[in-house]
N, CA and C atoms as a LAMMPS dump frame, in Angstrom:
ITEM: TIMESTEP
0
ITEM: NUMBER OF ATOMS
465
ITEM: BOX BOUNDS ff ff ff
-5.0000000000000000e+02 5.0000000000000000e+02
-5.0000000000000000e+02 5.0000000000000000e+02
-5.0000000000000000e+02 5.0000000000000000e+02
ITEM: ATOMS id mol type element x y z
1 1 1 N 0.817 -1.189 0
2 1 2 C 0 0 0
3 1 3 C 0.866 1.261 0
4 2 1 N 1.962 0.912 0.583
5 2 2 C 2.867 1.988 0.626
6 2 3 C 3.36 2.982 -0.603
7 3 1 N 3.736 2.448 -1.462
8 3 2 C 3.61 2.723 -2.81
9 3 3 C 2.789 3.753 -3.679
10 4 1 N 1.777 2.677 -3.728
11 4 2 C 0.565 3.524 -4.035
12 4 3 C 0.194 4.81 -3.62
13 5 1 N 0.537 5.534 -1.617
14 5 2 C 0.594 6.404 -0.935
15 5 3 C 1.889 7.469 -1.653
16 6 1 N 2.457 6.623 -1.774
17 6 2 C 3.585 7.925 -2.314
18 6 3 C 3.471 8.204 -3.422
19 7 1 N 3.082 7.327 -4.287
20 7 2 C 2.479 8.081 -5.755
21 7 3 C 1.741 8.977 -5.916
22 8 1 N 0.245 8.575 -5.194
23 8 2 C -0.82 10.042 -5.266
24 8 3 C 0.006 11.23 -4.414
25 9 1 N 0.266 11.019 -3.034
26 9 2 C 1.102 12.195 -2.735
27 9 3 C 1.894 12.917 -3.82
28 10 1 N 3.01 12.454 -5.078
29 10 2 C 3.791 12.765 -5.908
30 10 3 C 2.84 13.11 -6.838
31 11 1 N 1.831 13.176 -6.989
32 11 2 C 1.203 12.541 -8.713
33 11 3 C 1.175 14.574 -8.87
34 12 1 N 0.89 15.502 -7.837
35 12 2 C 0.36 16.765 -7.901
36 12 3 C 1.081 17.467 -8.469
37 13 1 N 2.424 17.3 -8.449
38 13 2 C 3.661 17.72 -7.925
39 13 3 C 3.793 17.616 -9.922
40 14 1 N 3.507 16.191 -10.385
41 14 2 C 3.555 15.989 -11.868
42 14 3 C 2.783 16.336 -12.528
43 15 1 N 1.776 16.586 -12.03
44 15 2 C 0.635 17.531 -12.846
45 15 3 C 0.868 18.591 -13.054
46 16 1 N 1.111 19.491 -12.05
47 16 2 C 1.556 20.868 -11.464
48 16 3 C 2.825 21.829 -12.683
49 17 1 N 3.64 20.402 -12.956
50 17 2 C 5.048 20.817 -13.232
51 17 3 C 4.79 20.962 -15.05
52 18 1 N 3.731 19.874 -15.383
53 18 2 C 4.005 20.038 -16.946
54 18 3 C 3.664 21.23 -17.509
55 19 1 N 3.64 20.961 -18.823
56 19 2 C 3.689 22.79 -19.703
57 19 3 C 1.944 22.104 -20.525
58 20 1 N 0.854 22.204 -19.78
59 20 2 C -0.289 22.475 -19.812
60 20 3 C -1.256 22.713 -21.071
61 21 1 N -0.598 24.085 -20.78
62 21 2 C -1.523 24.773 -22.355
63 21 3 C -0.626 25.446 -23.321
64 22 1 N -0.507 25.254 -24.35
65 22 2 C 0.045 26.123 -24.893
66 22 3 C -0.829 27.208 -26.424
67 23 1 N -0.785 28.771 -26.942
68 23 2 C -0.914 29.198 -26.942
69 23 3 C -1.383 28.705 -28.839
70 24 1 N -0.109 28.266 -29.327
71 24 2 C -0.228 28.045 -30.837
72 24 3 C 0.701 26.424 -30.706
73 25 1 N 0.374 25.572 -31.4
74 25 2 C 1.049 24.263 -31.494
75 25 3 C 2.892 24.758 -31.658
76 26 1 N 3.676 23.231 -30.891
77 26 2 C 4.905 23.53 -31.078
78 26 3 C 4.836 22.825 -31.764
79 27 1 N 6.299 22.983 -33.073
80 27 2 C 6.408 21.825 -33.79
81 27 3 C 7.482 20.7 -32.429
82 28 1 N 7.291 19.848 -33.456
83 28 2 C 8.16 18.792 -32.472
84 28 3 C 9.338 18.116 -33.744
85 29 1 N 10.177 17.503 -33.008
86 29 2 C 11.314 16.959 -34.108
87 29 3 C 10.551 15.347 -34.63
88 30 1 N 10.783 15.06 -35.637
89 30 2 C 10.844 13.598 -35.913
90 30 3 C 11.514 12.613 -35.018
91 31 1 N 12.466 12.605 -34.858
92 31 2 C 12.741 12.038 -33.932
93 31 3 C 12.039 11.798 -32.362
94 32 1 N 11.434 13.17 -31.903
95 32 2 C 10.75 12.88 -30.785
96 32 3 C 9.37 12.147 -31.465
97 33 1 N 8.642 12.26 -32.389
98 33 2 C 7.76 11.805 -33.345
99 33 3 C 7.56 10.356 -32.926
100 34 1 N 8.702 9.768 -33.513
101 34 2 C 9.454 8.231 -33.542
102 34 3 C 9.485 7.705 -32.602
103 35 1 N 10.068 8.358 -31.291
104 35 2 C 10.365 7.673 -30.14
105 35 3 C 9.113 7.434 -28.964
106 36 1 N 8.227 8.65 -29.595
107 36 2 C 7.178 8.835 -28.889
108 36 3 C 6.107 7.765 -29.078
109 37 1 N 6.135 7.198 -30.326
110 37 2 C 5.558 6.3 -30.761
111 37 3 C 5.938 4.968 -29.559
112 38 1 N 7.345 4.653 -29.838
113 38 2 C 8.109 3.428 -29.445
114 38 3 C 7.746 3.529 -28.213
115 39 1 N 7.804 4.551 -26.834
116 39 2 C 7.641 5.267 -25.906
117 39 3 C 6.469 4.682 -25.481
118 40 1 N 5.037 5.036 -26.503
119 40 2 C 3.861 4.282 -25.999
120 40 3 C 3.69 3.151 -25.919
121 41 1 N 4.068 2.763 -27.118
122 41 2 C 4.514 0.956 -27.035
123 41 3 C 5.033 0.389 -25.628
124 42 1 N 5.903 0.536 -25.632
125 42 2 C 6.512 0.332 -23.914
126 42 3 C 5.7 0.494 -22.656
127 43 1 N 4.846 1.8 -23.18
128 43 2 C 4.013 1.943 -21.394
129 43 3 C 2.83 1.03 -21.664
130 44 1 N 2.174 0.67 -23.02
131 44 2 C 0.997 0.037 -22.895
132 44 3 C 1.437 -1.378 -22.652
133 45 1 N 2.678 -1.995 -22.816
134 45 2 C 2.975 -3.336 -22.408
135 45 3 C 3.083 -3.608 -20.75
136 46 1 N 2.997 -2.8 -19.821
137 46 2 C 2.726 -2.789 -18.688
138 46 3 C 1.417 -3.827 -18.641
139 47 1 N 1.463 -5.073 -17.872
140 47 2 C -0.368 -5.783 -18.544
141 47 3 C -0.8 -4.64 -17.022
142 48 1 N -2.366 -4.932 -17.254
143 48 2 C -3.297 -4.405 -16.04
144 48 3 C -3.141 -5.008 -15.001
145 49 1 N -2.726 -6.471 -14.968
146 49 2 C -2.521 -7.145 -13.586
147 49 3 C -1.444 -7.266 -12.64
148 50 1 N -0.293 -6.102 -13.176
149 50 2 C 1.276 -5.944 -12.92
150 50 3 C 0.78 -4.642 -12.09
151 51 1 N -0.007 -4.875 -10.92
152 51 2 C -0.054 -3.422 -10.229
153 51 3 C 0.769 -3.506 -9.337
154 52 1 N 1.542 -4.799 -8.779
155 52 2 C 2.014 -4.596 -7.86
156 52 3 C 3.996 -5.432 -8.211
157 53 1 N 4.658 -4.723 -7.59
158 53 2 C 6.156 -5.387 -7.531
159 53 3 C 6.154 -7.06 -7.415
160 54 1 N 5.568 -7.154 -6.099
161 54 2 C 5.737 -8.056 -5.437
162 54 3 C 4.975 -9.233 -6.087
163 55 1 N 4.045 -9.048 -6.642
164 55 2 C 3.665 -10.113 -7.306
165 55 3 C 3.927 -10.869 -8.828
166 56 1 N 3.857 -9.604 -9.495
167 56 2 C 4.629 -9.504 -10.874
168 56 3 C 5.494 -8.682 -11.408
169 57 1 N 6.461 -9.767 -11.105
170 57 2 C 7.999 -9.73 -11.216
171 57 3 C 8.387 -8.798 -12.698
172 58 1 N 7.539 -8.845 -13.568
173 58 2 C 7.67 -7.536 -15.056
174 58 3 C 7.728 -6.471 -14.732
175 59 1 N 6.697 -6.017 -13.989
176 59 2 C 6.867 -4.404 -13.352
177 59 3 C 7.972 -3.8 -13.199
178 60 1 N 8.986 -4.372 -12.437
179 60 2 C 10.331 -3.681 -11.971
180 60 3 C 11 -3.864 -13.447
181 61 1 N 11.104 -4.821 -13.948
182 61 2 C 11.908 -5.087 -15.452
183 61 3 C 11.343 -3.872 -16.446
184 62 1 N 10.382 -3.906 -16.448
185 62 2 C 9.138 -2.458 -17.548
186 62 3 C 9.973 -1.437 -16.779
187 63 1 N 9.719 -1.135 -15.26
188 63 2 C 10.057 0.368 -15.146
189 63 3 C 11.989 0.293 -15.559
190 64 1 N 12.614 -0.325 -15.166
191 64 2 C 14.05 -0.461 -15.819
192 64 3 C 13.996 0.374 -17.158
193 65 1 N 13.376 -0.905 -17.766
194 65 2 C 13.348 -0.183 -19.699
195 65 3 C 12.546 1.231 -19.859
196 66 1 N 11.515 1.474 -18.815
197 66 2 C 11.163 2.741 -19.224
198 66 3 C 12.548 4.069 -18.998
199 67 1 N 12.952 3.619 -17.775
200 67 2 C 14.292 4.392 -17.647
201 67 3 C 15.212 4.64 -18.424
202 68 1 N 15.482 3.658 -18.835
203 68 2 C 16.294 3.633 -20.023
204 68 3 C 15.954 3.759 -20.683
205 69 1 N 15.244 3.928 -21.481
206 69 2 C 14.415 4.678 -23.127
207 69 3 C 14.573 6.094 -22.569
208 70 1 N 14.027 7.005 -21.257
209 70 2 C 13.82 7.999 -21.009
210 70 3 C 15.505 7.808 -20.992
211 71 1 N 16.979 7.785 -20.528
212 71 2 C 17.863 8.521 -20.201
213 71 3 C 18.02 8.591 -21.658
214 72 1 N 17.803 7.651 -23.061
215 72 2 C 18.316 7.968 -24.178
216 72 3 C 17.481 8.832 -24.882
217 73 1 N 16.677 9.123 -24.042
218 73 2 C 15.801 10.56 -25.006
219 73 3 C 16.462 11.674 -24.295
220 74 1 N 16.734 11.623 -23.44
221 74 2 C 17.12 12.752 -22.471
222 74 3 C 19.069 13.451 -22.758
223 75 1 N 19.087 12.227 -23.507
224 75 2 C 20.893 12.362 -24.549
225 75 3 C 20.511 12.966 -25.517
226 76 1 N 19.721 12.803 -26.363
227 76 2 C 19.211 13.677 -27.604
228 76 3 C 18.531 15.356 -27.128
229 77 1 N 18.168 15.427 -26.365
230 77 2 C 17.099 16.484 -26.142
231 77 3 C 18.238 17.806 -25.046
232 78 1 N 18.746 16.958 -24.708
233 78 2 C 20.392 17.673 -24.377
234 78 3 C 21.204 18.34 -25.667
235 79 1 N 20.531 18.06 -26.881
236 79 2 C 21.727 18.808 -27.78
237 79 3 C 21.133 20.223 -27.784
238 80 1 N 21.999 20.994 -28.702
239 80 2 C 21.312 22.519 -29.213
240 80 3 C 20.144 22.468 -30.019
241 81 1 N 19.203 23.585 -29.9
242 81 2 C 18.538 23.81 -31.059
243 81 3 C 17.841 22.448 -31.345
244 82 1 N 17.023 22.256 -30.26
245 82 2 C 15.727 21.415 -30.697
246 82 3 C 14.564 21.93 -30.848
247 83 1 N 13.674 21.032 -31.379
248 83 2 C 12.434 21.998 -31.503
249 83 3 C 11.499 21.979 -30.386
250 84 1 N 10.329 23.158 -30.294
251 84 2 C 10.202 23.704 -29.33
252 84 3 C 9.128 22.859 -28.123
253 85 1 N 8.262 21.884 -29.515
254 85 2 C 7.898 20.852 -28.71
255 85 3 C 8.483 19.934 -27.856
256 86 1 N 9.941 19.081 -27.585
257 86 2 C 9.987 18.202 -28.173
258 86 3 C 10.185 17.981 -26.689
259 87 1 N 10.771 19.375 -25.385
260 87 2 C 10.684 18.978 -24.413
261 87 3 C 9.619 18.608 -23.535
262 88 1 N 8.848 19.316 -24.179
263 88 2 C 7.058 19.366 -23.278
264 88 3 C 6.293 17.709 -23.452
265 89 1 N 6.668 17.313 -24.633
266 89 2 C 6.108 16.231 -25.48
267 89 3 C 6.781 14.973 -24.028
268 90 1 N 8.359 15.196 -24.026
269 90 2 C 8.734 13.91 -23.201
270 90 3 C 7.989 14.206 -21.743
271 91 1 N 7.531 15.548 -21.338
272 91 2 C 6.453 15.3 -20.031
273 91 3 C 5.387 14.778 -20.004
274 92 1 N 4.404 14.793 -21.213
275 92 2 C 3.617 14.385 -21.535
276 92 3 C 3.558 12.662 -21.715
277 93 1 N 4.395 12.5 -22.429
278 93 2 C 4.681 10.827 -22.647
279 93 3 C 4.963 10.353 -21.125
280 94 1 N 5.945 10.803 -20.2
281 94 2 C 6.174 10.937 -18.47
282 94 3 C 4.601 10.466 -18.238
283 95 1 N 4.085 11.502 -18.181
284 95 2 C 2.947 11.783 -17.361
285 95 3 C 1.477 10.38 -18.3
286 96 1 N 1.931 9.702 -19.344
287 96 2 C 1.007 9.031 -19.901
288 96 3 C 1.438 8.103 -19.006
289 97 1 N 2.746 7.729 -18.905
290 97 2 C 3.475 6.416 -17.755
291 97 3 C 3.166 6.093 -16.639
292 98 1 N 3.075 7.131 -16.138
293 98 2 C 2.083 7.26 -14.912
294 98 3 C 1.152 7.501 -14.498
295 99 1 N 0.528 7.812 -15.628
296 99 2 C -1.169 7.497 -15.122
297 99 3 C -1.245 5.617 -15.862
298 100 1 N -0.75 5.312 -16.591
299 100 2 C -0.819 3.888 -16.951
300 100 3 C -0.509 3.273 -15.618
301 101 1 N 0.527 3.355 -14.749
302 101 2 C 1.148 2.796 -13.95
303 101 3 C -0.036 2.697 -12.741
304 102 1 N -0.701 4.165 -12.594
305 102 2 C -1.533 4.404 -11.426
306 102 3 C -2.682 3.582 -12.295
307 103 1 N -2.758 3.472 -13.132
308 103 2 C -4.354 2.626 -13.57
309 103 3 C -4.125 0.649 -13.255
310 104 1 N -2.774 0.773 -13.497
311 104 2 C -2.499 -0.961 -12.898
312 104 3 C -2.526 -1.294 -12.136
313 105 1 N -1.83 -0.411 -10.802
314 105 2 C -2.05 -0.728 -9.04
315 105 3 C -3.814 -0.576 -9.051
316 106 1 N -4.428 0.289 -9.798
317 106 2 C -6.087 0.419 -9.023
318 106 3 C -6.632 -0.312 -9.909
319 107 1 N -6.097 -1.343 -10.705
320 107 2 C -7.161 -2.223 -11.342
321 107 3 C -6.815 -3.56 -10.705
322 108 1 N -5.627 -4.009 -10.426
323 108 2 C -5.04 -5.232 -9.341
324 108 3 C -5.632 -5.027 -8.141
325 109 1 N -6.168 -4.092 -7.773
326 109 2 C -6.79 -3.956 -6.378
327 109 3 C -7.779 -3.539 -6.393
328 110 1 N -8.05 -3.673 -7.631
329 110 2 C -10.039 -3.387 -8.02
330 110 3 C -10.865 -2.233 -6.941
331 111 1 N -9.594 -1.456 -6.972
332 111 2 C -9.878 -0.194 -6.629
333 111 3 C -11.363 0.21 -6.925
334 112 1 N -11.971 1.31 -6.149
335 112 2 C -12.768 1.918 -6.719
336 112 3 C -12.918 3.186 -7.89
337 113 1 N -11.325 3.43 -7.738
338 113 2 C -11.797 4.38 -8.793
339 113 3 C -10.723 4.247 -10.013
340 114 1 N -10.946 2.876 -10.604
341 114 2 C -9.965 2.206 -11.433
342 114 3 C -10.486 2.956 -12.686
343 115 1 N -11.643 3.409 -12.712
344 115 2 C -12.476 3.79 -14.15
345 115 3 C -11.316 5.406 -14.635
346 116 1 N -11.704 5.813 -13.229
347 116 2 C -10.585 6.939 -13.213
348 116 3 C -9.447 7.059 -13.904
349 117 1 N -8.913 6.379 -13.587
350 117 2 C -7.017 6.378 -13.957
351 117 3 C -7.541 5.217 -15.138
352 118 1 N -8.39 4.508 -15.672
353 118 2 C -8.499 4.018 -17.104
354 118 3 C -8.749 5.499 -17.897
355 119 1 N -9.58 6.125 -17.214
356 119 2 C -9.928 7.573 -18.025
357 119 3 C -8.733 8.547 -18.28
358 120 1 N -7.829 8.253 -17.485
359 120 2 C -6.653 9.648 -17.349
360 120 3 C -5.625 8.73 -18.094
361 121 1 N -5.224 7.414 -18.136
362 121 2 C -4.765 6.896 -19.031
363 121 3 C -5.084 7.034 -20.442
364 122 1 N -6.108 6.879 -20.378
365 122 2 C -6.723 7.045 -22.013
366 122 3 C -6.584 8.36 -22.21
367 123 1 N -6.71 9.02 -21.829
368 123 2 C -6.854 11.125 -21.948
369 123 3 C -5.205 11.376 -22.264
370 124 1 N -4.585 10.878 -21.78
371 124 2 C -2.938 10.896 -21.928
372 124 3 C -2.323 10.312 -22.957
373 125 1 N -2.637 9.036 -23.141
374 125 2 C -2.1 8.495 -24.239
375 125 3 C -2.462 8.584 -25.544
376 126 1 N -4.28 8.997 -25.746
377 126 2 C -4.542 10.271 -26.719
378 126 3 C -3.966 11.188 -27.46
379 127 1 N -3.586 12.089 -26.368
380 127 2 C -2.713 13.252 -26.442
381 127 3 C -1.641 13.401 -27.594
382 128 1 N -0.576 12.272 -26.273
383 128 2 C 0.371 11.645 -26.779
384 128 3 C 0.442 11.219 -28.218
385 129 1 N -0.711 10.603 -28.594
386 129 2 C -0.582 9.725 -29.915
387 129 3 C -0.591 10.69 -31.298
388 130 1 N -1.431 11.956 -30.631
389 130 2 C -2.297 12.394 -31.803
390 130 3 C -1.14 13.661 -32.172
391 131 1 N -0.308 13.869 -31.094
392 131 2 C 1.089 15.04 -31.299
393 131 3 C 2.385 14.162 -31.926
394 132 1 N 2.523 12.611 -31.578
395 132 2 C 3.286 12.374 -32.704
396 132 3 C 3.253 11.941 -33.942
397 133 1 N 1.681 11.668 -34.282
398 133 2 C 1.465 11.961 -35.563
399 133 3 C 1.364 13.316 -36.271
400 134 1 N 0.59 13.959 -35.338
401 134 2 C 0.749 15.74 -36.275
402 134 3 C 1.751 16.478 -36.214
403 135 1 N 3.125 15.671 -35.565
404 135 2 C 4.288 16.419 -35.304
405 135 3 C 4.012 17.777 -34.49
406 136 1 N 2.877 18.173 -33.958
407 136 2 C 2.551 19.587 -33.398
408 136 3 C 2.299 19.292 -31.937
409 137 1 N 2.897 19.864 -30.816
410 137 2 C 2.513 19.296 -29.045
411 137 3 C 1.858 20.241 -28.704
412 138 1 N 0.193 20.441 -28.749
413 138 2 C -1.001 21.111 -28.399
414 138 3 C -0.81 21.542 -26.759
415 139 1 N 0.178 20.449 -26.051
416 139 2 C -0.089 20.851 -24.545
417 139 3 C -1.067 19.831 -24.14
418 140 1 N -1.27 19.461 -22.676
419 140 2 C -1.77 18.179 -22.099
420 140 3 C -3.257 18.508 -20.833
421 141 1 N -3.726 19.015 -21.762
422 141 2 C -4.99 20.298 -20.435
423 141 3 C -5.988 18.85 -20.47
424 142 1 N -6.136 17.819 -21.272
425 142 2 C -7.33 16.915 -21.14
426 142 3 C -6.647 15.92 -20.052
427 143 1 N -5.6 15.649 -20.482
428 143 2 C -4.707 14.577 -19.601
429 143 3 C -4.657 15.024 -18.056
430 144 1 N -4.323 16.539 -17.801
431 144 2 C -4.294 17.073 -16.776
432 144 3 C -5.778 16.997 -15.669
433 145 1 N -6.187 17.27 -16.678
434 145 2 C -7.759 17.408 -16.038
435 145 3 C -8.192 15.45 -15.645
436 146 1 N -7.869 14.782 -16.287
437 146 2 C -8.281 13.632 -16.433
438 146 3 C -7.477 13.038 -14.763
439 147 1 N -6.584 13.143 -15.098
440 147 2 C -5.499 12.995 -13.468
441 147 3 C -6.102 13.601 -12.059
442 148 1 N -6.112 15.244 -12.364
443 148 2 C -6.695 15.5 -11.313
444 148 3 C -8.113 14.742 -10.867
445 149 1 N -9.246 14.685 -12.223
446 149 2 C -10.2 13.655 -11.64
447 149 3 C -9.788 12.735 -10.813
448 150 1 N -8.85 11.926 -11.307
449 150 2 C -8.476 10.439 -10.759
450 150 3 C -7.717 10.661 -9.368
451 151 1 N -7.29 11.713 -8.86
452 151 2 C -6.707 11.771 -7.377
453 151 3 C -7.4 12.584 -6.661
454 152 1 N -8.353 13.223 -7.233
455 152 2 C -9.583 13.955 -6.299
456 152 3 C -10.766 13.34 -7.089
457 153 1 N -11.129 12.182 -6.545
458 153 2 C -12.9 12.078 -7.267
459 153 3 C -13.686 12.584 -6.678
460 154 1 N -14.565 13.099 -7.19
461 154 2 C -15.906 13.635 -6.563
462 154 3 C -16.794 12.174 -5.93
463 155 1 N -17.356 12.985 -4.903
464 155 2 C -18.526 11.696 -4.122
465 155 3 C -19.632 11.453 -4.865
Protein backbone atom coordinates (compact mmCIF):
# COMPACT_ATOMS: atom_id res chain seq x y z
CA UNK A 1 0.00 0.00 0.00
CA UNK A 2 2.87 1.99 0.63
CA UNK A 3 3.61 2.72 -2.81
CA UNK A 4 0.56 3.52 -4.04
CA UNK A 5 0.59 6.40 -0.93
CA UNK A 6 3.58 7.93 -2.31
CA UNK A 7 2.48 8.08 -5.76
CA UNK A 8 -0.82 10.04 -5.27
CA UNK A 9 1.10 12.20 -2.74
CA UNK A 10 3.79 12.76 -5.91
CA UNK A 11 1.20 12.54 -8.71
CA UNK A 12 0.36 16.77 -7.90
CA UNK A 13 3.66 17.72 -7.93
CA UNK A 14 3.56 15.99 -11.87
CA UNK A 15 0.63 17.53 -12.85
CA UNK A 16 1.56 20.87 -11.46
CA UNK A 17 5.05 20.82 -13.23
CA UNK A 18 4.00 20.04 -16.95
CA UNK A 19 3.69 22.79 -19.70
CA UNK A 20 -0.29 22.47 -19.81
CA UNK A 21 -1.52 24.77 -22.36
CA UNK A 22 0.05 26.12 -24.89
CA UNK A 23 -0.91 29.20 -26.94
CA UNK A 24 -0.23 28.05 -30.84
CA UNK A 25 1.05 24.26 -31.49
CA UNK A 26 4.91 23.53 -31.08
CA UNK A 27 6.41 21.83 -33.79
CA UNK A 28 8.16 18.79 -32.47
CA UNK A 29 11.31 16.96 -34.11
CA UNK A 30 10.84 13.60 -35.91
CA UNK A 31 12.74 12.04 -33.93
CA UNK A 32 10.75 12.88 -30.79
CA UNK A 33 7.76 11.81 -33.34
CA UNK A 34 9.45 8.23 -33.54
CA UNK A 35 10.37 7.67 -30.14
CA UNK A 36 7.18 8.83 -28.89
CA UNK A 37 5.56 6.30 -30.76
CA UNK A 38 8.11 3.43 -29.44
CA UNK A 39 7.64 5.27 -25.91
CA UNK A 40 3.86 4.28 -26.00
CA UNK A 41 4.51 0.96 -27.03
CA UNK A 42 6.51 0.33 -23.91
CA UNK A 43 4.01 1.94 -21.39
CA UNK A 44 1.00 0.04 -22.89
CA UNK A 45 2.97 -3.34 -22.41
CA UNK A 46 2.73 -2.79 -18.69
CA UNK A 47 -0.37 -5.78 -18.54
CA UNK A 48 -3.30 -4.40 -16.04
CA UNK A 49 -2.52 -7.14 -13.59
CA UNK A 50 1.28 -5.94 -12.92
CA UNK A 51 -0.05 -3.42 -10.23
CA UNK A 52 2.01 -4.60 -7.86
CA UNK A 53 6.16 -5.39 -7.53
CA UNK A 54 5.74 -8.06 -5.44
CA UNK A 55 3.67 -10.11 -7.31
CA UNK A 56 4.63 -9.50 -10.87
CA UNK A 57 8.00 -9.73 -11.22
CA UNK A 58 7.67 -7.54 -15.06
CA UNK A 59 6.87 -4.40 -13.35
CA UNK A 60 10.33 -3.68 -11.97
CA UNK A 61 11.91 -5.09 -15.45
CA UNK A 62 9.14 -2.46 -17.55
CA UNK A 63 10.06 0.37 -15.15
CA UNK A 64 14.05 -0.46 -15.82
CA UNK A 65 13.35 -0.18 -19.70
CA UNK A 66 11.16 2.74 -19.22
CA UNK A 67 14.29 4.39 -17.65
CA UNK A 68 16.29 3.63 -20.02
CA UNK A 69 14.42 4.68 -23.13
CA UNK A 70 13.82 8.00 -21.01
CA UNK A 71 17.86 8.52 -20.20
CA UNK A 72 18.32 7.97 -24.18
CA UNK A 73 15.80 10.56 -25.01
CA UNK A 74 17.12 12.75 -22.47
CA UNK A 75 20.89 12.36 -24.55
CA UNK A 76 19.21 13.68 -27.60
CA UNK A 77 17.10 16.48 -26.14
CA UNK A 78 20.39 17.67 -24.38
CA UNK A 79 21.73 18.81 -27.78
CA UNK A 80 21.31 22.52 -29.21
CA UNK A 81 18.54 23.81 -31.06
CA UNK A 82 15.73 21.42 -30.70
CA UNK A 83 12.43 22.00 -31.50
CA UNK A 84 10.20 23.70 -29.33
CA UNK A 85 7.90 20.85 -28.71
CA UNK A 86 9.99 18.20 -28.17
CA UNK A 87 10.68 18.98 -24.41
CA UNK A 88 7.06 19.37 -23.28
CA UNK A 89 6.11 16.23 -25.48
CA UNK A 90 8.73 13.91 -23.20
CA UNK A 91 6.45 15.30 -20.03
CA UNK A 92 3.62 14.39 -21.54
CA UNK A 93 4.68 10.83 -22.65
CA UNK A 94 6.17 10.94 -18.47
CA UNK A 95 2.95 11.78 -17.36
CA UNK A 96 1.01 9.03 -19.90
CA UNK A 97 3.47 6.42 -17.75
CA UNK A 98 2.08 7.26 -14.91
CA UNK A 99 -1.17 7.50 -15.12
CA UNK A 100 -0.82 3.89 -16.95
CA UNK A 101 1.15 2.80 -13.95
CA UNK A 102 -1.53 4.40 -11.43
CA UNK A 103 -4.35 2.63 -13.57
CA UNK A 104 -2.50 -0.96 -12.90
CA UNK A 105 -2.05 -0.73 -9.04
CA UNK A 106 -6.09 0.42 -9.02
CA UNK A 107 -7.16 -2.22 -11.34
CA UNK A 108 -5.04 -5.23 -9.34
CA UNK A 109 -6.79 -3.96 -6.38
CA UNK A 110 -10.04 -3.39 -8.02
CA UNK A 111 -9.88 -0.19 -6.63
CA UNK A 112 -12.77 1.92 -6.72
CA UNK A 113 -11.80 4.38 -8.79
CA UNK A 114 -9.97 2.21 -11.43
CA UNK A 115 -12.48 3.79 -14.15
CA UNK A 116 -10.59 6.94 -13.21
CA UNK A 117 -7.02 6.38 -13.96
CA UNK A 118 -8.50 4.02 -17.10
CA UNK A 119 -9.93 7.57 -18.02
CA UNK A 120 -6.65 9.65 -17.35
CA UNK A 121 -4.76 6.90 -19.03
CA UNK A 122 -6.72 7.05 -22.01
CA UNK A 123 -6.85 11.13 -21.95
CA UNK A 124 -2.94 10.90 -21.93
CA UNK A 125 -2.10 8.49 -24.24
CA UNK A 126 -4.54 10.27 -26.72
CA UNK A 127 -2.71 13.25 -26.44
CA UNK A 128 0.37 11.64 -26.78
CA UNK A 129 -0.58 9.72 -29.91
CA UNK A 130 -2.30 12.39 -31.80
CA UNK A 131 1.09 15.04 -31.30
CA UNK A 132 3.29 12.37 -32.70
CA UNK A 133 1.47 11.96 -35.56
CA UNK A 134 0.75 15.74 -36.27
CA UNK A 135 4.29 16.42 -35.30
CA UNK A 136 2.55 19.59 -33.40
CA UNK A 137 2.51 19.30 -29.04
CA UNK A 138 -1.00 21.11 -28.40
CA UNK A 139 -0.09 20.85 -24.54
CA UNK A 140 -1.77 18.18 -22.10
CA UNK A 141 -4.99 20.30 -20.44
CA UNK A 142 -7.33 16.91 -21.14
CA UNK A 143 -4.71 14.58 -19.60
CA UNK A 144 -4.29 17.07 -16.78
CA UNK A 145 -7.76 17.41 -16.04
CA UNK A 146 -8.28 13.63 -16.43
CA UNK A 147 -5.50 12.99 -13.47
CA UNK A 148 -6.70 15.50 -11.31
CA UNK A 149 -10.20 13.66 -11.64
CA UNK A 150 -8.48 10.44 -10.76
CA UNK A 151 -6.71 11.77 -7.38
CA UNK A 152 -9.58 13.96 -6.30
CA UNK A 153 -12.90 12.08 -7.27
CA UNK A 154 -15.91 13.64 -6.56
CA UNK A 155 -18.53 11.70 -4.12
Amino acid sequence: MKPFIITVLLAPALVSTTFTQTRKPLPMSNYMRNVGLIYLEAVERLPLNCGDETVCEYRSQWNQNMRELEDRILLTLNESKRPAGDTPYLDLLRTAKYARSMYTIAYSRKDDNRMAWMRAYSACYSEAHTAAMDGQYRGQAKCDAAIEAAIHPQP
